[in-house]
C-alpha positions in Angstrom: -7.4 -6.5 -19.3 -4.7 -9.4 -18.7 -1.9 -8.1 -16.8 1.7 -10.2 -16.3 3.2 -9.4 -12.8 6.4 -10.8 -12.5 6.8 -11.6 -8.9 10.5 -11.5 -6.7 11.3 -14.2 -4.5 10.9 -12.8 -1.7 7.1 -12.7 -2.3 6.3 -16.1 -4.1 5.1 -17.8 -0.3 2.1 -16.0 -1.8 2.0 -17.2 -5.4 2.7 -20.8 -4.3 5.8 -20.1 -5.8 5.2 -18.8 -8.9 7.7 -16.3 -10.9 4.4 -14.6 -12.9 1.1 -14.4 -12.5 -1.8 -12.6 -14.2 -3.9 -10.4 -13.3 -6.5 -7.9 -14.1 -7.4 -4.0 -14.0 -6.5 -1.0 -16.1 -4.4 0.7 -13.6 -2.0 0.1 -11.1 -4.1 -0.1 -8.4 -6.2 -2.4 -10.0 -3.7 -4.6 -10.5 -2.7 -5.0 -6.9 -6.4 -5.0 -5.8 -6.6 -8.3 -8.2 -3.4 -9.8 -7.1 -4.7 -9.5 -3.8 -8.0 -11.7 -4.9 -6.1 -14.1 -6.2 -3.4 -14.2 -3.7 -4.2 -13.0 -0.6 -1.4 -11.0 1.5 0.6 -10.2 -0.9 -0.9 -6.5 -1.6 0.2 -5.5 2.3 4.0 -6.3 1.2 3.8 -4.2 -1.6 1.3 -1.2 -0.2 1.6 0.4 2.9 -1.2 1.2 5.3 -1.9 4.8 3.9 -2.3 3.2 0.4 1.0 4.0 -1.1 3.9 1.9 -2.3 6.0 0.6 0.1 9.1 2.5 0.5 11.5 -0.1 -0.5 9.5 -1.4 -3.5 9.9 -0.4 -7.0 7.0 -1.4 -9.4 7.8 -0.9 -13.3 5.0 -1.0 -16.1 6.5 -1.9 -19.3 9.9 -1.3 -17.7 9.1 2.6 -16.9 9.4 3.4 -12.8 5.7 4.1 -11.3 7.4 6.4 -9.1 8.0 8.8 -12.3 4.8 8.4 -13.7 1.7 8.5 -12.0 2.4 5.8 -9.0 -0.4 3.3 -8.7 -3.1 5.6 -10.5 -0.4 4.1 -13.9 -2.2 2.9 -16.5 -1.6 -0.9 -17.5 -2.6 -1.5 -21.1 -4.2 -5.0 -22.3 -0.7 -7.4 -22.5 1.4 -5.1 -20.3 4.2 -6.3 -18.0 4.3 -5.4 -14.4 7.3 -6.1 -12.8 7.7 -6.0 -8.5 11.0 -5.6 -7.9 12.5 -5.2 -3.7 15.1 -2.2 -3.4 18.7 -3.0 -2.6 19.5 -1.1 0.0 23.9 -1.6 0.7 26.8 -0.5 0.3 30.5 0.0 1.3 
């Protein structure tokens, strides 16, 4: 399944700066696991060394939060956009 990952711009070093990509897999996890293939490094910014989203990353699948559905065992239909986003952490 064809997956679009829009990448931030804080992680594009690894996409030779590129703002989206494609990749593969039916889930989540399977997505990373192919971005990582194709672009190697960029799965350790986004997953941590326990195998679960970084803290301060937010990943959407056709702009719903992972976090509230089933984390990176969410399905990602044929077409679907995946979007990595950084946290903004701040305030007054």
């Amino acid at each position: 399944m064809s997956i679009n990952v829009r990448i931030p711009t804080i992680l594009r070093s690894y996409t030779g700066d590129q703002s989206q990509v494609t990749a593969e897999g039916a889930t989540l996890t399977e997505v990373i696991d192919s971005l990582e293939t194709s672009f190697p490094g960029i799965k350790a910014r986004v997953v941590d060394e326990d195998g679960k989203l970084r803290r301060f990353v937010n990943i959407y699948v056709a702009e719903e939060d992972v976090r509230f559905a089933d984390g990176l065992a969410t399905k990602t239909p044929d077409g679907a956009q995946v979007s990595i986003i950084p946290a903004v952490a701040g305030g007054a």
